[in-house]
C-alpha positions in Angstrom: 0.0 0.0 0.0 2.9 2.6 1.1 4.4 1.8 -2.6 1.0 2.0 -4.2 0.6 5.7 -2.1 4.1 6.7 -4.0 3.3 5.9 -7.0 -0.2 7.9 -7.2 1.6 10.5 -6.2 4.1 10.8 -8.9 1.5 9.9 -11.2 -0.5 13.2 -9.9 2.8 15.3 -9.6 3.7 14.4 -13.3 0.3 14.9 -14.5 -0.9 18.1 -12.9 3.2 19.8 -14.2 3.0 18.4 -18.0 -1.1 19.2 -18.7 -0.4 23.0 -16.5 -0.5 25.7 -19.4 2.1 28.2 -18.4 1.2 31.4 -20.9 4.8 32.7 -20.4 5.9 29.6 -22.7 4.3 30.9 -25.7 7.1 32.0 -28.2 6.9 29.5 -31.1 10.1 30.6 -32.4 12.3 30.5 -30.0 11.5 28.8 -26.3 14.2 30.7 -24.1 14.4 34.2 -24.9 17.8 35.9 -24.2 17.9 36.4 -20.4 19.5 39.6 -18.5 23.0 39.0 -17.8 23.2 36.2 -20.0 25.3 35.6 -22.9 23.8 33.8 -25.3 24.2 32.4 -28.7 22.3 31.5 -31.7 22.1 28.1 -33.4 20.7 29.0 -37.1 19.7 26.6 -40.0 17.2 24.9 -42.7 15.9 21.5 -42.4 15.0 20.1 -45.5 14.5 17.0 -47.6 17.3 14.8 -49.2 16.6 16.8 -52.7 17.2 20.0 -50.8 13.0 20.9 -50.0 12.8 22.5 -47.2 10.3 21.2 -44.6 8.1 23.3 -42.8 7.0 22.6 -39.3 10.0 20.1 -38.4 10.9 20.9 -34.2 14.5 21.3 -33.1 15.0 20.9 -29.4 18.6 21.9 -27.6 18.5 21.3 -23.5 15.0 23.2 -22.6 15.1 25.3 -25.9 12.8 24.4 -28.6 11.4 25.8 -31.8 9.6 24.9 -35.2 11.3 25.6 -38.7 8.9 28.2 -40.4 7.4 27.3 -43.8 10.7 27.7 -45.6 12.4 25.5 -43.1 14.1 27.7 -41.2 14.6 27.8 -37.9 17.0 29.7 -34.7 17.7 28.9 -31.1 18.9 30.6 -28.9 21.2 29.3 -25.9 23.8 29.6 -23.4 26.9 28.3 -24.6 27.7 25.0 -23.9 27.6 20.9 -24.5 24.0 19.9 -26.4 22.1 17.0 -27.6 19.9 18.5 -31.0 16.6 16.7 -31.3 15.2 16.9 -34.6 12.3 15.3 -36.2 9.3 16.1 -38.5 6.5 13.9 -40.0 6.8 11.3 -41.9 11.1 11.4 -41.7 13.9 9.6 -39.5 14.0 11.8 -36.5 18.3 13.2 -36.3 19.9 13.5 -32.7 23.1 15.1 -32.8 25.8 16.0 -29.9 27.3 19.8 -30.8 29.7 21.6 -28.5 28.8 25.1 -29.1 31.1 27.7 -28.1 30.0 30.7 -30.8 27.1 31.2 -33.5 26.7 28.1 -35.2 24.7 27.8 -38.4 23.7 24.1 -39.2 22.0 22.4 -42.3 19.5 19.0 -41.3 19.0 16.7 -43.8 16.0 15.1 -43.4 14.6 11.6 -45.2 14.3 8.0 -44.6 17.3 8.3 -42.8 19.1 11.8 -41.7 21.9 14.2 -41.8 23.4 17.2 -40.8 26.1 19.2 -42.1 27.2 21.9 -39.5 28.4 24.6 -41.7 30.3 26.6 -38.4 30.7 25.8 -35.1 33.0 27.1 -32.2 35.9 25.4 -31.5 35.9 22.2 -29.9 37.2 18.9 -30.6 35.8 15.5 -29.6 37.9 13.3 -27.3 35.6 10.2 -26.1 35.6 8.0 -29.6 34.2 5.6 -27.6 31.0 7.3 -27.2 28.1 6.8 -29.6 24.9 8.4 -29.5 21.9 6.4 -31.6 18.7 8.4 -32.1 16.0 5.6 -30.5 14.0 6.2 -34.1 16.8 4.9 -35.8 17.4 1.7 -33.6 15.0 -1.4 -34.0 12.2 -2.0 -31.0 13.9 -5.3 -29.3 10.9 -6.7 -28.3 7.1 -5.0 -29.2 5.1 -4.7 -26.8 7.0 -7.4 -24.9 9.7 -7.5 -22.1 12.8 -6.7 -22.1 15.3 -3.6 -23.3 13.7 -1.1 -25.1 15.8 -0.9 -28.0 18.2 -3.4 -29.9 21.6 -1.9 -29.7 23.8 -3.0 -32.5 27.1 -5.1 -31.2 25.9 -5.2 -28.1 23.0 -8.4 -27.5 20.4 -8.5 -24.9 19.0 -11.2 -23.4 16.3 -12.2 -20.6 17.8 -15.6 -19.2 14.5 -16.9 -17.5 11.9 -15.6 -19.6 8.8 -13.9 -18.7 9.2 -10.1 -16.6 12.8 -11.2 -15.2 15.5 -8.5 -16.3 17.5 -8.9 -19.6 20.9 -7.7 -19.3 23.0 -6.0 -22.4 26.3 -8.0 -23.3 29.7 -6.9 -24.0 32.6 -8.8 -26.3 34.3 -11.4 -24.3 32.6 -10.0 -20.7 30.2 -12.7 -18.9 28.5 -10.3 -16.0 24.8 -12.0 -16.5 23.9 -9.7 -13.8 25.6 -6.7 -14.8 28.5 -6.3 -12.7 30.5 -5.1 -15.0 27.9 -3.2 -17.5 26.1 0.2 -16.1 23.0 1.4 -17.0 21.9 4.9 -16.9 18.6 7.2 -17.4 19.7 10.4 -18.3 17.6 13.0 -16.5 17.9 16.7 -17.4 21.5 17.1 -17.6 22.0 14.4 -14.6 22.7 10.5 -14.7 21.0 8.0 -12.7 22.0 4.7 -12.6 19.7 2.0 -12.9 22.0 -0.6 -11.8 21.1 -2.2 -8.1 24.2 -3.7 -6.3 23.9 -6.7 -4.0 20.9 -7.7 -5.6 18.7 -10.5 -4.5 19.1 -12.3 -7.6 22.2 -11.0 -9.0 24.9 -8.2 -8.6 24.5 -5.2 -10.3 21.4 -6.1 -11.4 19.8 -3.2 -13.9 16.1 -3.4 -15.1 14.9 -1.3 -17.8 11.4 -2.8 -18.0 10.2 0.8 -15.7 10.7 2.3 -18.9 7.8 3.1 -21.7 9.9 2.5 -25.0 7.9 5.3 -26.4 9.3 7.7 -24.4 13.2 6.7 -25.1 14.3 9.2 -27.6 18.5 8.5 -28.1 20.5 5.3 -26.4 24.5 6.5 -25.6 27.1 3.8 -25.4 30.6 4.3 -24.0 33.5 2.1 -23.2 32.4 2.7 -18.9 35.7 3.4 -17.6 37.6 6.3 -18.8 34.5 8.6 -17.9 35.2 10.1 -14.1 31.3 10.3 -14.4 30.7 7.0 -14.4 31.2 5.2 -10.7 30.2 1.4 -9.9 29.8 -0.7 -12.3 30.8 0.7 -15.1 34.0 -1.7 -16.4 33.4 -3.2 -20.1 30.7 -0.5 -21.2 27.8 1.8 -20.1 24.6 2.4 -21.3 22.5 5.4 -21.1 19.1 5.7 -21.8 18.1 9.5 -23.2 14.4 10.6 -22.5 12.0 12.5 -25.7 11.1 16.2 -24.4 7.9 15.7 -25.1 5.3 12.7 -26.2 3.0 13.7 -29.4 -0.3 12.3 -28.3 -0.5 8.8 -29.0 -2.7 5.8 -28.6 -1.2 2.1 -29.6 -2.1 -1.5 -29.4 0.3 -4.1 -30.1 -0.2 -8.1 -29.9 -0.1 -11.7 -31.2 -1.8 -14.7 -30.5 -0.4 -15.0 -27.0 0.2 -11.5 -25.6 -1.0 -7.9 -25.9 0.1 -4.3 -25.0 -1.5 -0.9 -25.2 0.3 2.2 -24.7 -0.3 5.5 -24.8 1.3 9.4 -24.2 0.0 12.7 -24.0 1.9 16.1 -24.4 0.4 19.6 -23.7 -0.8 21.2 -26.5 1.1 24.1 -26.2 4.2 22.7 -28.4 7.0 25.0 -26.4 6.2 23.2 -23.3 8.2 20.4 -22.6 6.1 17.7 -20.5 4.8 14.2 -21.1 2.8 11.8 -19.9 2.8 7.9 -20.5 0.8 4.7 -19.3 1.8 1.1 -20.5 -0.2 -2.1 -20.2 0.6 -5.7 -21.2 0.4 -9.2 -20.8 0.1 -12.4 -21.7 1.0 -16.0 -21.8 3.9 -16.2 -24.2 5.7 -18.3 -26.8 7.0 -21.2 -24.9 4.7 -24.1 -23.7 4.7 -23.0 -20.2 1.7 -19.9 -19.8 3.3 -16.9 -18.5 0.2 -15.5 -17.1 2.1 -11.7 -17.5 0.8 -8.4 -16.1 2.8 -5.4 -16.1 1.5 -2.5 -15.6 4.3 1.3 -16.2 3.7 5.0 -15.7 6.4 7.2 -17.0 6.2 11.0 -16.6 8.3 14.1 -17.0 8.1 17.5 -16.7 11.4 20.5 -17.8 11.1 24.5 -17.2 13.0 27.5 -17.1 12.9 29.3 -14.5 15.9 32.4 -14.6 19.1 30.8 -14.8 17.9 27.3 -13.8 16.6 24.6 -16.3 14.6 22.1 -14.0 13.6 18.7 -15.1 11.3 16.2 -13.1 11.5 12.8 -13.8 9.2 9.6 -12.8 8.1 6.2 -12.8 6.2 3.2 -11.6 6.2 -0.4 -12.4 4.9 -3.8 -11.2 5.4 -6.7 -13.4 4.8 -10.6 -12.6 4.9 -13.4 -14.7 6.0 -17.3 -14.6 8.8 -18.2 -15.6 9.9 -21.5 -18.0 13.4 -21.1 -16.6 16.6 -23.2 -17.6 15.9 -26.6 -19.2 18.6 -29.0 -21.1 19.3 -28.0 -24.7 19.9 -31.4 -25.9 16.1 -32.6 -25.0 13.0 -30.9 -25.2 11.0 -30.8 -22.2 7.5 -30.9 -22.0 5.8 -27.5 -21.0 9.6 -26.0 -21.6 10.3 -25.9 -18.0 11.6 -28.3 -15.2 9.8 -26.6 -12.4 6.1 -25.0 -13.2 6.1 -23.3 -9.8 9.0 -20.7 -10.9 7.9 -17.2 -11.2 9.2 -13.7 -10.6 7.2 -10.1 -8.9 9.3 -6.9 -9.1 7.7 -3.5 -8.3 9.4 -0.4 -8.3 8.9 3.5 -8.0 11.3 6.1 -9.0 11.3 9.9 -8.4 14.2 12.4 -9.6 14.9 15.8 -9.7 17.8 17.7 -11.7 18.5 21.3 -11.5 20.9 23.0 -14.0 22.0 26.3 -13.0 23.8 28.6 -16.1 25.7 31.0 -13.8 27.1 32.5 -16.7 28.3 31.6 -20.6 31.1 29.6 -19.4 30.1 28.4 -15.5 27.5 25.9 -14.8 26.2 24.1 -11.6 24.3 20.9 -11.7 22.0 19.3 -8.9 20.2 16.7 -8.6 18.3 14.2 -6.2 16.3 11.2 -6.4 14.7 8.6 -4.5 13.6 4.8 -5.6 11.5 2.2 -3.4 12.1 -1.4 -5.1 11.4 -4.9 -3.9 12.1 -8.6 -5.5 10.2 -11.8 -5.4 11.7 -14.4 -7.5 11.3 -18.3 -7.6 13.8 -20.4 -9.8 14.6 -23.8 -10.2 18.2 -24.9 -11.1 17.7 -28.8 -11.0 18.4 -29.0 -7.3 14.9 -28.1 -5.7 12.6 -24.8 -5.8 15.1 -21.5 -4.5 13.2 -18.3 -3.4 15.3 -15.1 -4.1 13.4 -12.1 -2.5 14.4 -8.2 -1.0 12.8 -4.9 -0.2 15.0 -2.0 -0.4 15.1 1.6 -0.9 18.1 4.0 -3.0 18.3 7.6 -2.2 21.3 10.0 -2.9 22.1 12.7 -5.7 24.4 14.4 -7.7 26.4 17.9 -7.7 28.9 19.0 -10.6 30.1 22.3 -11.7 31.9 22.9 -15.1 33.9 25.8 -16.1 35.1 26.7 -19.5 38.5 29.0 -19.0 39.0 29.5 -22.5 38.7 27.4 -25.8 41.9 25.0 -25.2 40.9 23.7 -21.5 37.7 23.2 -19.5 37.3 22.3 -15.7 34.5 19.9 -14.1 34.5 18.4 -10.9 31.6 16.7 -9.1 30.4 14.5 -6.1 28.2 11.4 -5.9 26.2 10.5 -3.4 24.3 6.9 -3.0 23.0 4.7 -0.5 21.3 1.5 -1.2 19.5 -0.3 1.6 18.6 -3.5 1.0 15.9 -5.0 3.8 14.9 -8.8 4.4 17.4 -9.9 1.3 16.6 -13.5 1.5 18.2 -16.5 0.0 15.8 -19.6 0.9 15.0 -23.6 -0.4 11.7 -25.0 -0.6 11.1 -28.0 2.2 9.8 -30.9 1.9 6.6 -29.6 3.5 6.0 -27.4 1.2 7.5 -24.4 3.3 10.5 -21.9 2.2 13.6 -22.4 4.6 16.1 -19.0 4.7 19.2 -20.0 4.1 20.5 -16.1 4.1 18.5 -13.7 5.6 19.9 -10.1 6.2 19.5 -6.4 6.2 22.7 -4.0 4.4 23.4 -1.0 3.1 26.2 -0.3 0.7 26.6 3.9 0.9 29.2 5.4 -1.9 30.5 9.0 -1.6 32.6 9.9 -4.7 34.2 13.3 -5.7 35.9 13.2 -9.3 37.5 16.0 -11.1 38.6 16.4 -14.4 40.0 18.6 -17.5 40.0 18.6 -20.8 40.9 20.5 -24.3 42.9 21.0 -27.6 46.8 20.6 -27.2 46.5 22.2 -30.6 44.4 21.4 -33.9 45.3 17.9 -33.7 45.7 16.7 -30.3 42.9 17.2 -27.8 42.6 15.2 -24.2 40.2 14.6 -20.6 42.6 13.7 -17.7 40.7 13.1 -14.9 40.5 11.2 -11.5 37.6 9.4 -9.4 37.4 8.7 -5.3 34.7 6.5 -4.0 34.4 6.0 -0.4 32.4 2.9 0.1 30.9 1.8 3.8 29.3 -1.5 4.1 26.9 -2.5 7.4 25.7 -5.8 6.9 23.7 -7.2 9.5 23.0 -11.3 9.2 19.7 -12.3 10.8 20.3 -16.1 11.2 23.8 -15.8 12.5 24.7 -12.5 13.9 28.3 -13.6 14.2 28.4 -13.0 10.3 27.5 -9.0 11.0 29.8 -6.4 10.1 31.1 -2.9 9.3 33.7 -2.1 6.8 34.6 0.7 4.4 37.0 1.0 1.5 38.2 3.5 -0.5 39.2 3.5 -4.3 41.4 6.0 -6.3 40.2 5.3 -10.6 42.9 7.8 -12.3 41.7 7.9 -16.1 42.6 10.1 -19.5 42.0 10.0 -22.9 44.4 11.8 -25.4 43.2 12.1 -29.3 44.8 13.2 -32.4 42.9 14.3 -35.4 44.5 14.7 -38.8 43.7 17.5 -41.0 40.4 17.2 -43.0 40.8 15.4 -46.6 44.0 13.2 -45.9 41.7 10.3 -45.1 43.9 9.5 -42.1 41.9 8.1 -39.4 41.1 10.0 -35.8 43.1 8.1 -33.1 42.2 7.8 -29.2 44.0 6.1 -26.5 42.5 5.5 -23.4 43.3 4.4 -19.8 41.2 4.0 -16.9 40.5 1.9 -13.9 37.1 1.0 -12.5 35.5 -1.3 -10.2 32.3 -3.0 -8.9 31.0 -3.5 -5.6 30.0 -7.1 -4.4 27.8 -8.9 -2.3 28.9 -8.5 1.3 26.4 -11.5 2.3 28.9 -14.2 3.7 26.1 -16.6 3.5 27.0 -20.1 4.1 30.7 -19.3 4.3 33.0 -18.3 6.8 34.8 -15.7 5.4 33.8 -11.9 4.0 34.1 -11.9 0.7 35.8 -9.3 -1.7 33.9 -5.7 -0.9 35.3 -4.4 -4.4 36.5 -5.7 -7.1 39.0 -3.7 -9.6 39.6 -3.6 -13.1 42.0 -1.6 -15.4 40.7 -0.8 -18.7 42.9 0.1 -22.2 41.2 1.0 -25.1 42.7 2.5 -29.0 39.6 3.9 -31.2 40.4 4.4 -35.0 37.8 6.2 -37.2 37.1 7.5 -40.2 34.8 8.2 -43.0 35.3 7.1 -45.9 32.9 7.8 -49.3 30.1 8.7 -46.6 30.8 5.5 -44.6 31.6 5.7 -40.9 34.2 3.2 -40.1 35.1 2.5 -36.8 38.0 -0.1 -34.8 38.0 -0.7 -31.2 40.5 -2.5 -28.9 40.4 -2.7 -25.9 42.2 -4.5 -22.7 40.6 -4.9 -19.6 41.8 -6.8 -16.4 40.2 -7.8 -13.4 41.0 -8.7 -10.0 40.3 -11.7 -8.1 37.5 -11.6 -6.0 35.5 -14.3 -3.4 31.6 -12.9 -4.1 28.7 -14.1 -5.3 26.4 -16.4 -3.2 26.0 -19.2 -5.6 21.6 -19.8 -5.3 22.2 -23.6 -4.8 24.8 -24.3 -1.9 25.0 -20.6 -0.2 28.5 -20.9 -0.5 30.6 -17.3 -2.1 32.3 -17.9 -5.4 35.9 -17.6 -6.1 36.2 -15.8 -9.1 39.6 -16.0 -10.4 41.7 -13.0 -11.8 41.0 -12.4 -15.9 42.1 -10.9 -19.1 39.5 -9.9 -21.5 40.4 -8.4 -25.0 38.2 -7.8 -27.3 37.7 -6.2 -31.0 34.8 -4.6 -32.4 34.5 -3.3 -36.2 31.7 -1.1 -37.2 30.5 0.5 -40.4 27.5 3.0 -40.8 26.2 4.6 -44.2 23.4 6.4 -44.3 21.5 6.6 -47.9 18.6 8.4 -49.2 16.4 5.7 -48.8 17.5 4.7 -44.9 20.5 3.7 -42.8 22.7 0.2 -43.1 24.6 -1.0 -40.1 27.2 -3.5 -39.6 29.2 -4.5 -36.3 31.6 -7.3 -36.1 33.2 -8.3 -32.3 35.6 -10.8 -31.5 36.9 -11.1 -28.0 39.0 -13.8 -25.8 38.5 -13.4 -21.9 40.8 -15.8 -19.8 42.3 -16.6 -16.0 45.1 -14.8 -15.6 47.1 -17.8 -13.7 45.5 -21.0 -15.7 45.2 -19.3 -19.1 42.1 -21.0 -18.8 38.7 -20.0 -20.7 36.1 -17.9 -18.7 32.5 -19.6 -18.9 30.0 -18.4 -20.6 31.6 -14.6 -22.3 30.5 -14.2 -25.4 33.4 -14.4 -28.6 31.9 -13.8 -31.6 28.9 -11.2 -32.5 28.1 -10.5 -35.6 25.3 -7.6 -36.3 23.8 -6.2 -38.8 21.1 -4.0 -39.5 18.7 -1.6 -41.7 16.2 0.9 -40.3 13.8 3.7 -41.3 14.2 2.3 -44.9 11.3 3.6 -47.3 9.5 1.0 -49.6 7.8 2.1 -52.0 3.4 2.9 -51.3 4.7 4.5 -48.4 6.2 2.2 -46.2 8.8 2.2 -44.1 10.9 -1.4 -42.9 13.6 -2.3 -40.6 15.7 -4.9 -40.3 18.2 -6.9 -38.6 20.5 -10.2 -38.2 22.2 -10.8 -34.8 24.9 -13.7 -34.1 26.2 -15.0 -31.3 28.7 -17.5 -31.8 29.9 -20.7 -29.4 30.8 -19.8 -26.5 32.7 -21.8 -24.0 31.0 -23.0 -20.6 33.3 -24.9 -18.8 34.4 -28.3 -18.2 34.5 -29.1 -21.9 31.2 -27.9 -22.6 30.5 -25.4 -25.5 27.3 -23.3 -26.1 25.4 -24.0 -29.1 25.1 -20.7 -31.1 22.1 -18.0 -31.3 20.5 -17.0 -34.3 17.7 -13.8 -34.2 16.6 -12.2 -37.1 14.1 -9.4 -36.5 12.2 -6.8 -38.6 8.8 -4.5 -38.9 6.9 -3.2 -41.6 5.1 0.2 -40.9 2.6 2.2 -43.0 1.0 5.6 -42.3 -2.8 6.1 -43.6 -5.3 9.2 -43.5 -2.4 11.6 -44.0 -1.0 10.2 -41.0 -3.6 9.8 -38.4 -2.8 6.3 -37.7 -0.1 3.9 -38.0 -0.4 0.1 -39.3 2.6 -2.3 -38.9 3.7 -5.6 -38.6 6.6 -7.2 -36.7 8.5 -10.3 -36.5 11.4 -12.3 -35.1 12.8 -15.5 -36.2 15.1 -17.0 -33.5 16.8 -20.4 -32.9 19.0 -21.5 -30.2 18.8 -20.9 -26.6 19.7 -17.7 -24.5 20.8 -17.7 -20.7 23.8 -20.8 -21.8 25.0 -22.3 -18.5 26.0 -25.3 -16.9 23.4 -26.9 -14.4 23.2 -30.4 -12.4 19.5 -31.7 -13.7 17.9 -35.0 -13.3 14.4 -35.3 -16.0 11.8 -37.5 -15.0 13.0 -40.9 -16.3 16.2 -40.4 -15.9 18.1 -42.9 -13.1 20.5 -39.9 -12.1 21.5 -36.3 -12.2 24.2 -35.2 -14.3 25.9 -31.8 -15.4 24.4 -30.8 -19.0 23.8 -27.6 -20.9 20.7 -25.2 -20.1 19.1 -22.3 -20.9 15.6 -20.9 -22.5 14.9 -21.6 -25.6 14.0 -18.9 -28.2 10.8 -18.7 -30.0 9.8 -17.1 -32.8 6.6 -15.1 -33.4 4.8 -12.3 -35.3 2.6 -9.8 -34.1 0.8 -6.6 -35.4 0.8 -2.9 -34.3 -1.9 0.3 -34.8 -0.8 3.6 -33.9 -3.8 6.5 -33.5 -2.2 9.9 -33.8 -4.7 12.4 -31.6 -3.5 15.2 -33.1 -0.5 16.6 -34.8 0.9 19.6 -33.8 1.0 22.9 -36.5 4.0 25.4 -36.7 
């Protein structure tokens, strides 16, 4: 009840701030108006069509300043100097979102067509260290799973996958990295200008476990990826990569219904009228008994909302969310036999609930000083039941996250800029229970125990241009991390401990002169770390509280007859650590020290009639002292894609092919391969007022790969074999009612 009270309250909070018609907003041209005292600049342009038409009515949004592009498709926006993501989009075209530094006037040209481009014609100076970093508009990335569970979007090279089926968390994977739970993969909803981390350490069910099933996919507008480690941002967690979910500034008012044969989903968003306000409202509901023989008997039930506003100097944005999912679960069953009903257990089955609330404040103090603060506060709680061939486990916790963010950035001049920040977070995990089903029928705790895992981290960095060629980020991160963990069954297993971690990292770049089709070169260095599990659980000692990785990584790119090529190395080791509480025996895991290297190879053309993808990865990940494999990290991936690519009588098709090659698992064992091709067909009819589609993925193989002990009925003993879920494939159908479009 307390978490249903929460949740109506954001709901009402979010509702009453995006459908509130403030009268000072209405300036269709230009949202923020130049302030007293302020310095501003202008961002100028056209947006028009690949054969140079201009398009009337496209909007443009840059932090909280929007606009519309008049009937000759031009547009101006004027903002305090600074780092921006540029939203563009217009009907009937692949939306464009673009990073741009901008330091003086800038005039810019937007492309717009069944994929987009934009030329920047003059820009301040400022030159781009982080190769690593990629920014995908979410209208140019394929839906992963329509109106089902699981991440929001498909992000090429880097594969998702939900290892027991049903509501239970899919995690993104990395090149040679084999963190099911996320330890060493962050996960971020970018608020306002802030960064909140999704990730949940010491979780019931896994470490670092990240859920992105709160989100609406409607409402993600651009997915970031970087490498994790050479960003002082970026704190726990963030080793092998980091992935940041960017929010739309505003929902045009929608209506959808999705479904198959087995499931269904509606969805829907609302915006203010008044286009220069940027608020948005969303609802999500699904279910349904999925693919596999087992019924799921999935609800899940999300309310997304957001509201942004200027008010003098300070750009506030309000973010929040509630979500309560169930389902069963088919869970792990031998690949070598099929199993009736697709599961070994019936009974398995997994509740999560959550609320989130955050607040960001950015305050301009001046063209080249900013402040940014921000809070936020999330109730959560876990109930999951799983089966793993020795007997029924329950995995359950209750806990709440509360902290926040300050940083402050200062531009000195155009060769070096200053930021520096602090982190504050403080998980509280309650009742975190590890416990076996009797043979009465009754759960018997095996773990039982209340913790907290509080992090307070300053960081500091600069960064600028050695000269036209050489640019850099040096920068260093402290986190100060206090553990109280109080067992409930044997008290002599309590303790207090805190540790503190020094991550030095840097980036230096060089860029070649424009038309010597030399490639732009970044080295990187960084060190990183995860927490772990400070349950001793059946063991006697405390495990490892932190475990630390050092990260190298060269970038090479270039473009090359309007191709974007890209290489990536990297080299990442890790410590040895004594963590996770293996769901079976209660016992810690010794995890030994490891070497993962890994190679990724990306191309990216965009043509007039939509955008081609391609992403190959190899990687090897050993122990350091046996040289021997590490189970279960994905070497291969091969991915390739096509999106917002227009057919002819009006409609526009994505597609993709996603690989994942052998993999080893230990003891001799090898993973068999994974296969997914998805794609979607979409028409518009009535000039737009509703949307039509179709959507479809072809799969084979099995996801969630492992080694388990399992005895079938008929069989006269246990013995080790491969599990995991096996992947079905299925088509469904969409329709999309547009309420009403908004005029220039």
């Amino acid at each position: 009840m307390r978490r249903l009270r929460l949740i109506m309250t954001i709901a009402l909070l979010l509702a009453g701030s995006a459908f509130a018609v403030d009268e000072g907003e209405n300036h269709p041209a230009e949202l923020s108006p130049p302030t007293a005292n302020l310095a501003r600049t202008s961002v100028r342009g056209q947006v028009v069509t690949a054969d140079g038409v201009p398009i009337p009515g496209a909007t443009l949004q840059a932090g909280q300043a929007n606009t519309t592009a008049d009937q000759e498709g031009n547009f101006c926006l004027s903002v305090i100097p600074g780092d921006y993501k540029v939203q563009v989009s217009a009907e009937g075209y692949a939306p464009v979102t673009l990073q741009l530094s901008i330091a003086t006037d800038t005039e810019i040209k937007i492309q717009m067509g069944s994929s987009s481009t934009v030329t920047v014609v003059a820009k301040g100076d400022d030159v781009d260290t982080d190769l690593s970093a990629r920014i995908y508009s979410a209208d140019e990335l394929l839906a992963a799973n329509p109106g089902l569970p699981g991440t929001p979007v498909s992000v090429p090279g880097f594969p998702s996958e939900t290892a027991s089926g049903g509501v239970k968390a899919p995690q993104y994977f990395a090149p040679g990295v084999a963190g099911d739970h996320g330890e060493p993969i962050a996960q971020y909803i970018q608020i306002g200008d802030f960064l909140f981390q999704n990730n949940l350490p010491a979780n019931a069910h896994g470490n670092g476990y990240a859920d992105p099933n709160l989100l609406i996919p409607a409402a993600v507008g651009n997915v970031e990826t970087d490498a994790g480690a050479f960003d002082v941002r970026h704190g726990n967690n963030a080793v092998n990569l980091a992935v940041a979910y960017g929010l739309r500034p505003r929902l045009e008012p929608f209506a959808e219904i999705t479904g198959d044969m087995h499931d269904y989903d509606f969805v829907t968003g609302w915006s203010p009228e008044n286009p220069q306000t940027g608020a948005w409202l969303g609802l999500e509901i699904g279910g349904g008994n999925g693919f596999l023989a087992l019924p799921e008997n999935r609800k899940q039930y999300k309310i997304n909302g957001q509201r942004s506003f200027t008010v003098g100097r300070h750009q506030l944005t309000l973010f929040g969310a509630g979500y309560y999912g169930f389902s069963r679960i088919a869970g792990l069953v031998p690949i070598d036999v099929r199993v009736p009903s697709d599961t070994i257990d019936p009974r398995q089955q997994d509740l999560t609930q959550t609320s989130l609330f955050v607040a960001s404040d950015t305050w301009q103090i001046s063209d080249k000083r900013q402040v940014q603060f921000s809070a936020f506060f999330r109730e959560y709680s876990l109930r999951l039941q799983s089966d793993f061939g020795d007997g029924l486990i329950r995995q359950s916790e209750f806990r709440t996250v509360a902290g926040g963010n300050t940083s402050f950035n200062q531009q000195f001049n155009s060769n070096i800029s200053f930021s520096s920040g602090l982190d504050l977070r403080r998980d509280a995990p309650r009742n975190a229970e590890l416990a076996h089903l009797d043979a009465g029928g009754a759960f018997q705790p095996v773990t039982l125990n209340h913790f907290t895992i509080g992090d307070v981290a300053p960081y500091a960095s600069i960064s600028g241009a050695l000269s036209r060629f050489f640019s850099y980020t040096v920068g260093v991160r402290h986190d100060e991390i206090f553990f109280n963990n109080t067992d409930r069954l044997a008290s002599a297993n309590s303790y207090q401990s805190n540790q503190g971690l020094t991550s030095p990292r840097g980036t230096v770049a060089f860029h070649a002169p424009e038309k010597t089709h030399i490639p732009t070169l970044a080295f990187s260095y960084g060190e990183a770390f995860h927490t772990n599990d400070p349950r001793i659980g059946l063991g006697e000692d405390r495990g490892t509280p932190i475990a630390t990785s050092r990260a190298y990584q060269l970038v090479a790119s270039e473009t090359v007859a309007g191709t974007q090529l890209r290489l990536t190395l990297s080299h990442v080791t890790n410590s040895q650590e004594l963590a996770k509480i293996d769901p079976d025996t209660g016992l810690q895991e010794d995890i030994g020290a490891s070497l993962v290297r890994s190679l990724m190879l990306s191309a990216h053309r965009r043509f007039s009639f939509g955008s081609l993808q391609a992403t190959f990865a190899r990687a090897t990940a050993t122990q350091t002292v046996t040289g021997q494999d590490i189970p279960e990290a994905p070497r291969l991936i091969w991915d390739i894609s096509g999106t917002t690519v227009r057919l002819p009588i009006g409609i526009v098709a994505g597609g993709e092919f996603e690989y994942v090659g052998r993999k080893p698992l230990g003891d001799g064992f090898t993973a068999a391969p994974v296969r997914e091709i998805r794609g979607s067909l979409t028409r518009a009819f009535n000039n737009g007022l509703f949307d039509a589609g179709v959507h479809f993925l072809l799969a084979s193989g099995y996801t969630g790969q492992t080694l388990e002990t399992v005895q079938l009925p008929g069989e006269s003993n246990p013995f080790e074999r491969i599990v995991g879920v096996r992947k079905a494939s299925y088509a469904g159908v969409s329709f999309r009612y547009h309420f009403r479009r908004e005029q220039p």
